[in-house]
ChimeraX commands (.cxc) that place a marker at each C-alpha (Angstrom):
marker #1 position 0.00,0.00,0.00 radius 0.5
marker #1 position 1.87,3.52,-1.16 radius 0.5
marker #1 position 0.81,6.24,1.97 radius 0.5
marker #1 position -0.98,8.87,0.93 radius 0.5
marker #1 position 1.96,11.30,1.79 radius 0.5
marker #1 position 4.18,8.95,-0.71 radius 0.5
marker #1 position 1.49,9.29,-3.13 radius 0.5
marker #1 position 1.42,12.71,-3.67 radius 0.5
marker #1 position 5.32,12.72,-3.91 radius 0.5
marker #1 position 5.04,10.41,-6.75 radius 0.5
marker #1 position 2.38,12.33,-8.32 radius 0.5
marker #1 position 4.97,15.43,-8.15 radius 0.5
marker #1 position 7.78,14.53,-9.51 radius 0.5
marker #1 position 5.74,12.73,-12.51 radius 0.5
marker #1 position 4.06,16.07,-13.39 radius 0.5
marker #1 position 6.88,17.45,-13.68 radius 0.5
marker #1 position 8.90,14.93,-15.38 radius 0.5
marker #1 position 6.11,14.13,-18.50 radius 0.5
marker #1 position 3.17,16.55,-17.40 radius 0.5
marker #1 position -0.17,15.05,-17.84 radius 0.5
marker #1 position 1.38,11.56,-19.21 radius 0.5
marker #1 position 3.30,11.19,-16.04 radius 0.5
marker #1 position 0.27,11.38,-13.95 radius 0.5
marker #1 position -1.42,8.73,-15.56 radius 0.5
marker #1 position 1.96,6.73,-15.37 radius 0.5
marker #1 position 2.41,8.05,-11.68 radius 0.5
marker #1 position -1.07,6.84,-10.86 radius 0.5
marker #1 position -0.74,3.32,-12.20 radius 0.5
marker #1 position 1.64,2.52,-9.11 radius 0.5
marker #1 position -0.70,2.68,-6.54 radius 0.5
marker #1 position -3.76,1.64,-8.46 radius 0.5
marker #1 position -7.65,2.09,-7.26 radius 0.5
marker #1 position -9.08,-0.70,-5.83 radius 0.5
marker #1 position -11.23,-3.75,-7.66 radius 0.5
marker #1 position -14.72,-2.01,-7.76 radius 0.5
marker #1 position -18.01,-3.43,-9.58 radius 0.5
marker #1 position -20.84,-1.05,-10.82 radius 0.5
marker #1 position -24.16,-0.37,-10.18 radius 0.5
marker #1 position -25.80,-2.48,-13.16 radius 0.5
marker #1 position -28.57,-0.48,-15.31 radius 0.5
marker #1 position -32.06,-2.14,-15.85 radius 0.5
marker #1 position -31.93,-4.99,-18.31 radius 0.5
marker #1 position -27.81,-4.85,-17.82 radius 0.5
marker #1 position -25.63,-7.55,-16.02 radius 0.5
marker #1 position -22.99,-5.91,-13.50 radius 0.5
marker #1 position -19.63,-5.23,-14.48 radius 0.5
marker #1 position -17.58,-7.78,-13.10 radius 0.5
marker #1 position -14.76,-5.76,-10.54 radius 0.5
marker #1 position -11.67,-4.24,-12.57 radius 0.5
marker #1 position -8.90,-2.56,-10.68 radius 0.5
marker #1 position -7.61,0.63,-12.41 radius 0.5
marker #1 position -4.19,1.52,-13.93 radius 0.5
marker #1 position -4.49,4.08,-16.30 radius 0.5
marker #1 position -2.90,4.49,-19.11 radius 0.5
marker #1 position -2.42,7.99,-21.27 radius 0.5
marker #1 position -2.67,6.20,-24.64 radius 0.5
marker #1 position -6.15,7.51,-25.58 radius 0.5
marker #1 position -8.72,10.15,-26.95 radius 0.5
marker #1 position -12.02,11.71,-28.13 radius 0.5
marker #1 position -13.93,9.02,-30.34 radius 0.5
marker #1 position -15.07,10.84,-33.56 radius 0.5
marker #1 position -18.26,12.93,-32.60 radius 0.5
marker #1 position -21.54,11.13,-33.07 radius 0.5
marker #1 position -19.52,7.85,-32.85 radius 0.5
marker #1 position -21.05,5.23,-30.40 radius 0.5
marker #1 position -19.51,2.04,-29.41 radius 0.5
marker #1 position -20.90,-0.86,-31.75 radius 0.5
marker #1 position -18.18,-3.29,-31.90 radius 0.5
marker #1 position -15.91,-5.25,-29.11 radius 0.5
marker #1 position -12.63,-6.31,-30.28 radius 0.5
marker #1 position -10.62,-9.38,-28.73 radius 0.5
marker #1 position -6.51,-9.37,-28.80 radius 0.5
marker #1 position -4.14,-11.00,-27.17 radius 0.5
marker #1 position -0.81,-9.63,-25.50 radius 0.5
marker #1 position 1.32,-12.42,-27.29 radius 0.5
marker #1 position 4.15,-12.01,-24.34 radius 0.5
marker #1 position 5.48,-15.27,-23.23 radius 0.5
marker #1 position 6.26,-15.89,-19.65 radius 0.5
marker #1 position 3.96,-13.15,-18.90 radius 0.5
marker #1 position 0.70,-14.24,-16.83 radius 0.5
marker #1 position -0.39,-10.66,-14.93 radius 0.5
marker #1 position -2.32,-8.23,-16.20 radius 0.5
marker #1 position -1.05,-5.41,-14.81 radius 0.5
marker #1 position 2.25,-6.05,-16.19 radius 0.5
marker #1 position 0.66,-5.39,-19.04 radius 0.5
marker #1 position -0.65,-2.50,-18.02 radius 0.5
marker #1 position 2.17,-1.19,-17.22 radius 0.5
marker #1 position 3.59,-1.45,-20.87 radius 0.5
marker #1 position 0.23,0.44,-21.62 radius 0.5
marker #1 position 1.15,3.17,-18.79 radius 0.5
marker #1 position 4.38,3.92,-20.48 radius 0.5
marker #1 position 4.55,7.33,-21.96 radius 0.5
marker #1 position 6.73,5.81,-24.22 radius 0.5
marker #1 position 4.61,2.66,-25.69 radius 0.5
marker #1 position 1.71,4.58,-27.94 radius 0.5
marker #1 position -0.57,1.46,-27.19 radius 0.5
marker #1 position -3.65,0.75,-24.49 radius 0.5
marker #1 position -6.65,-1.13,-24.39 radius 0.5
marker #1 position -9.66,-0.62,-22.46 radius 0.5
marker #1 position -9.23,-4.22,-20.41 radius 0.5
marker #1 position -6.79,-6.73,-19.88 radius 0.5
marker #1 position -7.43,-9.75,-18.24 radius 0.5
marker #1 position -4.89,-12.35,-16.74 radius 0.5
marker #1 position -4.15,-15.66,-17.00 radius 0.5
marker #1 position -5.83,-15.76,-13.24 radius 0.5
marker #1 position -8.90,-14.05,-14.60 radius 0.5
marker #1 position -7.96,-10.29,-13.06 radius 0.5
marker #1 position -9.07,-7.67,-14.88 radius 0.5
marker #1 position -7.40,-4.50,-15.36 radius 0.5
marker #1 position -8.69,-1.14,-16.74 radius 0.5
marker #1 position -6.27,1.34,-18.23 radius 0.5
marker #1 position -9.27,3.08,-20.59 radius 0.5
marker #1 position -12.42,4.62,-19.94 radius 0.5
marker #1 position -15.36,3.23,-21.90 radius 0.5
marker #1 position -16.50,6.46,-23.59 radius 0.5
marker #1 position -12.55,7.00,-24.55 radius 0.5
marker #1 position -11.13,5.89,-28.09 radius 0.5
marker #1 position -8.08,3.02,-27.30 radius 0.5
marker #1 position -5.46,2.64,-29.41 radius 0.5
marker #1 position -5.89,-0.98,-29.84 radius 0.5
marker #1 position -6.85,-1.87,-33.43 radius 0.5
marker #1 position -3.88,-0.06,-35.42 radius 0.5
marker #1 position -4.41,0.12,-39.39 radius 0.5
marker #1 position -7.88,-1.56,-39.90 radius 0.5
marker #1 position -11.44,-2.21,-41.62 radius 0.5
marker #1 position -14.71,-3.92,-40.58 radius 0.5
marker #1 position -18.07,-4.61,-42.82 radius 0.5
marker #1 position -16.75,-0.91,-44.91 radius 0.5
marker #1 position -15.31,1.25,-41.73 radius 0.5
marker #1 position -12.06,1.64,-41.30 radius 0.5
marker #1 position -10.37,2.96,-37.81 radius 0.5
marker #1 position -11.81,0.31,-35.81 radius 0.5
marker #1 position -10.44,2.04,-33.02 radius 0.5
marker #1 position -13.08,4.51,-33.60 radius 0.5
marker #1 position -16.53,2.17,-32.87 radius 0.5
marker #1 position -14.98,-0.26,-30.98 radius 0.5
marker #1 position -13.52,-1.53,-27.26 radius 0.5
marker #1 position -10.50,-3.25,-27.05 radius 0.5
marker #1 position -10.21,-6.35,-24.35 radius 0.5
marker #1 position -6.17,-8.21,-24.54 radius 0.5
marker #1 position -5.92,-11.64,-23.59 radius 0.5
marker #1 position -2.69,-12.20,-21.59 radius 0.5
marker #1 position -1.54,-15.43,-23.86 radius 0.5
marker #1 position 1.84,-15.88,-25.79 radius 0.5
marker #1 position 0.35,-16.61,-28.93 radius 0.5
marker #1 position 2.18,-19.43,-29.92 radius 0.5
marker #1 position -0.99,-21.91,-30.42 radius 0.5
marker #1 position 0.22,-23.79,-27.15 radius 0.5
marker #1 position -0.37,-21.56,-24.51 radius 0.5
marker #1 position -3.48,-22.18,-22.72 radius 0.5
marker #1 position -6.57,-19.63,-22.33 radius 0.5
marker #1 position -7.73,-20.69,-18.62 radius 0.5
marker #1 position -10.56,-21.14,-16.89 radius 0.5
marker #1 position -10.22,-17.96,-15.11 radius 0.5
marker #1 position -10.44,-16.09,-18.55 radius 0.5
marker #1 position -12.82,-17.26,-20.54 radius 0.5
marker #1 position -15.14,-16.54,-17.34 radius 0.5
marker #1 position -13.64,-13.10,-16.72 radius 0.5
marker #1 position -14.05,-12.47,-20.10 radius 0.5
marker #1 position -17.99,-13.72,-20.73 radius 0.5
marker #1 position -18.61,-12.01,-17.57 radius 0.5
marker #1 position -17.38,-8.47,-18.76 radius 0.5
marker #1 position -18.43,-8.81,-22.34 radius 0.5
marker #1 position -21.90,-9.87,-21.15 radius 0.5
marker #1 position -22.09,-6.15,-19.48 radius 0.5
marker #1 position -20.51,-4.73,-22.24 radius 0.5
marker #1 position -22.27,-5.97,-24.92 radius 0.5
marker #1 position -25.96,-4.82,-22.65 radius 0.5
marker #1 position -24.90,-1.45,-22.12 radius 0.5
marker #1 position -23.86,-0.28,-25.50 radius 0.5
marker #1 position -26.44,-2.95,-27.37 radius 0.5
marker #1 position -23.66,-4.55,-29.26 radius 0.5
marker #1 position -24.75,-7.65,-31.69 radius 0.5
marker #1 position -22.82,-10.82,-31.51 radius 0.5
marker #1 position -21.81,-10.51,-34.97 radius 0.5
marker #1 position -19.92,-7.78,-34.16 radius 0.5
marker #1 position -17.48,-9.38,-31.44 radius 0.5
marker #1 position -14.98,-10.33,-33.29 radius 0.5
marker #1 position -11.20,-11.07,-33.02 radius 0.5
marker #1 position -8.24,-8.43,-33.94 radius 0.5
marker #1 position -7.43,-10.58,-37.02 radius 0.5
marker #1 position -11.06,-10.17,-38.74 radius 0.5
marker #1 position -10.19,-6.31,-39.00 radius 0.5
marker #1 position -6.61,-5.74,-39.47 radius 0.5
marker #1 position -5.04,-4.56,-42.96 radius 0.5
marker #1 position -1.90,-6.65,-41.37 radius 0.5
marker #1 position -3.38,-10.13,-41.38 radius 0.5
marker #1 position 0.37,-11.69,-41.38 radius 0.5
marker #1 position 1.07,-9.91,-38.44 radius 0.5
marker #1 position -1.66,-9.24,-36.14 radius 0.5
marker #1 position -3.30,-13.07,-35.66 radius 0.5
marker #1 position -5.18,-12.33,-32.64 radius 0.5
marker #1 position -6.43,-14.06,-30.63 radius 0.5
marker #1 position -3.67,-16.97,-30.54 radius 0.5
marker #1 position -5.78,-20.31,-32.82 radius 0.5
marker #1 position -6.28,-22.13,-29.86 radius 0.5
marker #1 position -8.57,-19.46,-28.40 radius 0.5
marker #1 position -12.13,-21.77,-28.17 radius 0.5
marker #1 position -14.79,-19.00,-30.02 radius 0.5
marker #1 position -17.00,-21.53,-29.40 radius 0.5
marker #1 position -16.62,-21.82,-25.77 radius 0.5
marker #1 position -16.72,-18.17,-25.35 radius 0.5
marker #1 position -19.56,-17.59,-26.76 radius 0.5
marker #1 position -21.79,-19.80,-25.36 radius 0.5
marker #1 position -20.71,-18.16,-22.01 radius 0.5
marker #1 position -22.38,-15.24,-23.16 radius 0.5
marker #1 position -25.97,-17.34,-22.93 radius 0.5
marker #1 position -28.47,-16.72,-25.87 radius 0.5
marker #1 position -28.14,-14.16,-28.82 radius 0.5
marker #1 position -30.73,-12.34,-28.71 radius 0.5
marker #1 position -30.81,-11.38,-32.13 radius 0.5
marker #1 position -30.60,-15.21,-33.57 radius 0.5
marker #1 position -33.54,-15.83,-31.93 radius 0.5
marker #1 position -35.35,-12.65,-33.37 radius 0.5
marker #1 position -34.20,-14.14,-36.51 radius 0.5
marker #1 position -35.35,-17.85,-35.72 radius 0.5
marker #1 position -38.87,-16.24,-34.95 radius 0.5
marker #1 position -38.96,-14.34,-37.72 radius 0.5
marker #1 position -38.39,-17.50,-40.26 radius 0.5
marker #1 position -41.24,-19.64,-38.33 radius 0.5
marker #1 position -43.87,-16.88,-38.01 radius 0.5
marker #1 position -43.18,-16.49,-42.01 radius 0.5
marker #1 position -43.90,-20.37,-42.29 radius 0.5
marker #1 position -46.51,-20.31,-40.03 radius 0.5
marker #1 position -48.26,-17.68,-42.55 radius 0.5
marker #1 position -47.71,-19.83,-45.32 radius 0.5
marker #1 position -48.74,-23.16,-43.79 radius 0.5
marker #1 position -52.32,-21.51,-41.92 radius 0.5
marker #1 position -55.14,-22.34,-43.45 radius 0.5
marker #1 position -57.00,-19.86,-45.91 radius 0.5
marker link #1:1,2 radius 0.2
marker link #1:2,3 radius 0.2
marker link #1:3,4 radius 0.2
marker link #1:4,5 radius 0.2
marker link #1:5,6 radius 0.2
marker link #1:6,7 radius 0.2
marker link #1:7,8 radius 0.2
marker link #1:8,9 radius 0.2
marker link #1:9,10 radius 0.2
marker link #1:10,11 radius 0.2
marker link #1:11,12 radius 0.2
marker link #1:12,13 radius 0.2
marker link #1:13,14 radius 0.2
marker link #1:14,15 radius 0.2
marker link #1:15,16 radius 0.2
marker link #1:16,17 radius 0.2
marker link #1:17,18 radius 0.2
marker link #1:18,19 radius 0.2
marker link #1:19,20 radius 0.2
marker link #1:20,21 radius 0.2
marker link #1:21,22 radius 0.2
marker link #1:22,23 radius 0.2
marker link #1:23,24 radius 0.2
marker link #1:24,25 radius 0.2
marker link #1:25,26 radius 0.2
marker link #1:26,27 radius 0.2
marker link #1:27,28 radius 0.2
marker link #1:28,29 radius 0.2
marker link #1:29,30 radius 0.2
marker link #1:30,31 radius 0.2
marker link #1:31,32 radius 0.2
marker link #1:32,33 radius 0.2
marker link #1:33,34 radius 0.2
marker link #1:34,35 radius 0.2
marker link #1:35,36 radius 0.2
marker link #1:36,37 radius 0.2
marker link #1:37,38 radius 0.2
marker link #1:38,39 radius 0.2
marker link #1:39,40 radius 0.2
marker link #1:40,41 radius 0.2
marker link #1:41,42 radius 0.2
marker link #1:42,43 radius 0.2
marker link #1:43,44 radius 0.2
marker link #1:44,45 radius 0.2
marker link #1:45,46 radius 0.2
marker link #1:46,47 radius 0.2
marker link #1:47,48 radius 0.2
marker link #1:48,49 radius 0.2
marker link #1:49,50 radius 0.2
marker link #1:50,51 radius 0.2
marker link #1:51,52 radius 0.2
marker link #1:52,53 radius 0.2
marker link #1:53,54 radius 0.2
marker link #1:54,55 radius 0.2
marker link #1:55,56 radius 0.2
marker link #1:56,57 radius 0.2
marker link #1:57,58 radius 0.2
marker link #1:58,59 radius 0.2
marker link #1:59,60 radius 0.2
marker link #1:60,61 radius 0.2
marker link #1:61,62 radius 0.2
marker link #1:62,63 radius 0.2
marker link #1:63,64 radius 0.2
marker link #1:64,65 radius 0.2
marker link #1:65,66 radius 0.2
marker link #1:66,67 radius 0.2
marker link #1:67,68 radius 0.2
marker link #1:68,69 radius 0.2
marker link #1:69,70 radius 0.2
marker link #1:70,71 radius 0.2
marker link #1:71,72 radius 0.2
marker link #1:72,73 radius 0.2
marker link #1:73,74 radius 0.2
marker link #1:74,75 radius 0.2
marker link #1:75,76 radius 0.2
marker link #1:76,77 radius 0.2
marker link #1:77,78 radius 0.2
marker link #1:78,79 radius 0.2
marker link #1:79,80 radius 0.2
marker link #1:80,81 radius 0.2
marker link #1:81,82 radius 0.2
marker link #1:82,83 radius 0.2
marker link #1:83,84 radius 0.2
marker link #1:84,85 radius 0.2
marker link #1:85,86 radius 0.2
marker link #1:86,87 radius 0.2
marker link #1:87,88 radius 0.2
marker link #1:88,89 radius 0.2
marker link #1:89,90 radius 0.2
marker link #1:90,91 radius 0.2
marker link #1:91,92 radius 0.2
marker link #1:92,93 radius 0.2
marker link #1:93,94 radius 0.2
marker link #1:94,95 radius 0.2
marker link #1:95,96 radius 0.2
marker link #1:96,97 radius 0.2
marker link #1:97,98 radius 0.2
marker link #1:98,99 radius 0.2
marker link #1:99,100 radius 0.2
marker link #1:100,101 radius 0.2
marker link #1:101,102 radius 0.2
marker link #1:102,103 radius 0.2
marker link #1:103,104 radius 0.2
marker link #1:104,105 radius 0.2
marker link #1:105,106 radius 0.2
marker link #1:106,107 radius 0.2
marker link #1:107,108 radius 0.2
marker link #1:108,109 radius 0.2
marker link #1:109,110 radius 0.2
marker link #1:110,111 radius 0.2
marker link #1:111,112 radius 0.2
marker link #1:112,113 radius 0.2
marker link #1:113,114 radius 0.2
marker link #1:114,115 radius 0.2
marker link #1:115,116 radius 0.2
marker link #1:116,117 radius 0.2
marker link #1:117,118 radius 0.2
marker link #1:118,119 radius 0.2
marker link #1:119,120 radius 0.2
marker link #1:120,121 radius 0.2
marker link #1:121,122 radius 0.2
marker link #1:122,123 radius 0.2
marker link #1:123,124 radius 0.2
marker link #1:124,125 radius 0.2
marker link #1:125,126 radius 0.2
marker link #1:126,127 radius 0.2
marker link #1:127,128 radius 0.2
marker link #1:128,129 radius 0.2
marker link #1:129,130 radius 0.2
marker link #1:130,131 radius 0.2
marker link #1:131,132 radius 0.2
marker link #1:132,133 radius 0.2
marker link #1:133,134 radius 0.2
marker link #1:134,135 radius 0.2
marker link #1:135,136 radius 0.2
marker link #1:136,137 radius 0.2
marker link #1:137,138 radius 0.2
marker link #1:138,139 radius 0.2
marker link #1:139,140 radius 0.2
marker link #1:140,141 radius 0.2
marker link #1:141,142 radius 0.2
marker link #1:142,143 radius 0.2
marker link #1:143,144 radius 0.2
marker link #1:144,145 radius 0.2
marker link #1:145,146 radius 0.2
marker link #1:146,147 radius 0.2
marker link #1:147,148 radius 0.2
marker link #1:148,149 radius 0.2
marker link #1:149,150 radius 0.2
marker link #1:150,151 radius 0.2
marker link #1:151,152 radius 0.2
marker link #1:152,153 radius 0.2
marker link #1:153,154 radius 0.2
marker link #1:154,155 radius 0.2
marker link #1:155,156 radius 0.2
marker link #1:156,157 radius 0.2
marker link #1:157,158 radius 0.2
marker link #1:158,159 radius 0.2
marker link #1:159,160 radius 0.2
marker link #1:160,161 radius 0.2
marker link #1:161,162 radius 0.2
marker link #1:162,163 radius 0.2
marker link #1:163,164 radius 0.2
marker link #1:164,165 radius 0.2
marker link #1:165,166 radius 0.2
marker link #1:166,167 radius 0.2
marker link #1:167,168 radius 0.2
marker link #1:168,169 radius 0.2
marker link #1:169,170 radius 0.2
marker link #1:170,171 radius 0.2
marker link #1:171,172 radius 0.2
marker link #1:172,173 radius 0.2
marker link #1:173,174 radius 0.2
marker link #1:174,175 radius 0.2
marker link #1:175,176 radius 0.2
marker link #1:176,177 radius 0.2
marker link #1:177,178 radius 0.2
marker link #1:178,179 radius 0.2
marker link #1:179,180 radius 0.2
marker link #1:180,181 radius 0.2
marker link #1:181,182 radius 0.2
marker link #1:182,183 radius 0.2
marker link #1:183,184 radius 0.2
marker link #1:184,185 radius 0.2
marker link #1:185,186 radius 0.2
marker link #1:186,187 radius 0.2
marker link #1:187,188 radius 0.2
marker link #1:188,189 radius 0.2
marker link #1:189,190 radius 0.2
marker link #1:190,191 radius 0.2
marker link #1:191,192 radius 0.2
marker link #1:192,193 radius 0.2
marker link #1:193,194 radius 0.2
marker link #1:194,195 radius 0.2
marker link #1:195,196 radius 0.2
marker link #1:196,197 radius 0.2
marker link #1:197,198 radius 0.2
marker link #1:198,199 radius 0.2
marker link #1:199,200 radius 0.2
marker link #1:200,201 radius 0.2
marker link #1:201,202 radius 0.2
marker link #1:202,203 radius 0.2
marker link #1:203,204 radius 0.2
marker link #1:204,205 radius 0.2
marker link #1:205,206 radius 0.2
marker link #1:206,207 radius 0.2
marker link #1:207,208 radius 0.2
marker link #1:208,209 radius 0.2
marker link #1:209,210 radius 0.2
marker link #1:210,211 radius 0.2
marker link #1:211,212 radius 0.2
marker link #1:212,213 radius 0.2
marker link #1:213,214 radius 0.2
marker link #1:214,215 radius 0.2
marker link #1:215,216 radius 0.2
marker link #1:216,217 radius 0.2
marker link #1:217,218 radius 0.2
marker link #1:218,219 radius 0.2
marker link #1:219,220 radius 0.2
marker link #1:220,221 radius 0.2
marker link #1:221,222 radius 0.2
marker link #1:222,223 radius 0.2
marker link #1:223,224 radius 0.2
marker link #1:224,225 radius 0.2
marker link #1:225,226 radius 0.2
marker link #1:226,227 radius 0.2
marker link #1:227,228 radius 0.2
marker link #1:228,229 radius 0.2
marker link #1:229,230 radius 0.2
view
């Protein structure tokens, strides 16, 4: 636990060392505690994140809302904490973030506000848009990405759990959850997530889409019509 006293030392010298950067960086060392919030009507809770910001992000384009959730991974080796992570993301230096990371033990970090545009996706395109970054939250994976390392347990429930509240709040389809390799223009490079990532396990974790049964409905009240008696 950093004192309070200690706290505002460190916040000190890191204004004045990178100005606003610094404070994010600063702030990252003694990071706020796991919290959960309030859910809205109709929305599960957000599962508990604890905070180390990062001050790799900006303004979304205005009139942009959040449509699309995009999956990564860290591909770091011997690396199973999120907030190590993070604090790659914290770096003044690194020009990367995402909104969440979550551990190999299931912890999830938050180094992004919602509302805030990550820089995530890099050079990219999905169904005609390009700057994914734009229309979409990032969530990285802490996995090496050789094919061999293991999701856990841990993650794929952190992760159903927080995409569940994520994809309520902003009323994101299923269709549009997607992995970091369906939208970049580097699809040599950026494979994410690692082919051993189960899309099929996640997703049932996420219970019913809502929208395939609208669909489902749709077809049988159409043959329903047709079959009725005149």
């Amino acid at each position: 636990m950093v004192c309070p006293g200690r706290k505002r030392a460190l916040l000190k010298i890191a204004s004045v060392l990178f100005g606003s950067a610094g404070l994010a960086m600063a702030a990252s060392v003694a990071p706020q505690a796991a919290v959960a919030q309030e859910p809205s009507v109709g929305v599960p809770p957000k599962p508990p994140v604890t905070w180390i910001a990062s001050p790799h992000f900006d303004d979304r384009p205005p009139g942009t809302g959040i449509d699309t959730i995009l999956l990564h991974d860290t591909e770091t080796p011997g690396i199973s904490l999120a907030r190590t992570i993070a604090s790659h993301f914290a770096n003044p230096r690194s020009g990367v973030s995402a909104h969440f990371i979550i551990g190999k033990g299931g912890e999830i970090v938050q180094c992004v506000p919602e509302e805030k545009r990550a820089f995530h996706a890099g050079p990219s395109l999905f169904r005609g848009r390009e700057r994914v970054n734009d229309f979409s939250l990032g969530i990285e994976l802490v996995n090496a990405q050789t094919g061999r390392d293991p999701f856990t347990a841990p993650q794929y429930a952190s992760l159903g759990s927080l995409v569940r509240h994520l994809a309520a709040r902003f009323a994101i389809p299923r269709d549009r959850i997607v992995g970091h390799h369906d939208v970049t223009n580097r699809p040599g490079v950026k494979r994410d997530p690692a082919i051993n990532f189960d899309w099929d396990r996640f997703l049932a974790s996420l219970g019913p889409d809502p929208a395939a049964e609208a669909r489902r409905q749709v077809v049988e009240n159409r043959e329903a019509r047709r079959l009725r008696p005149m």
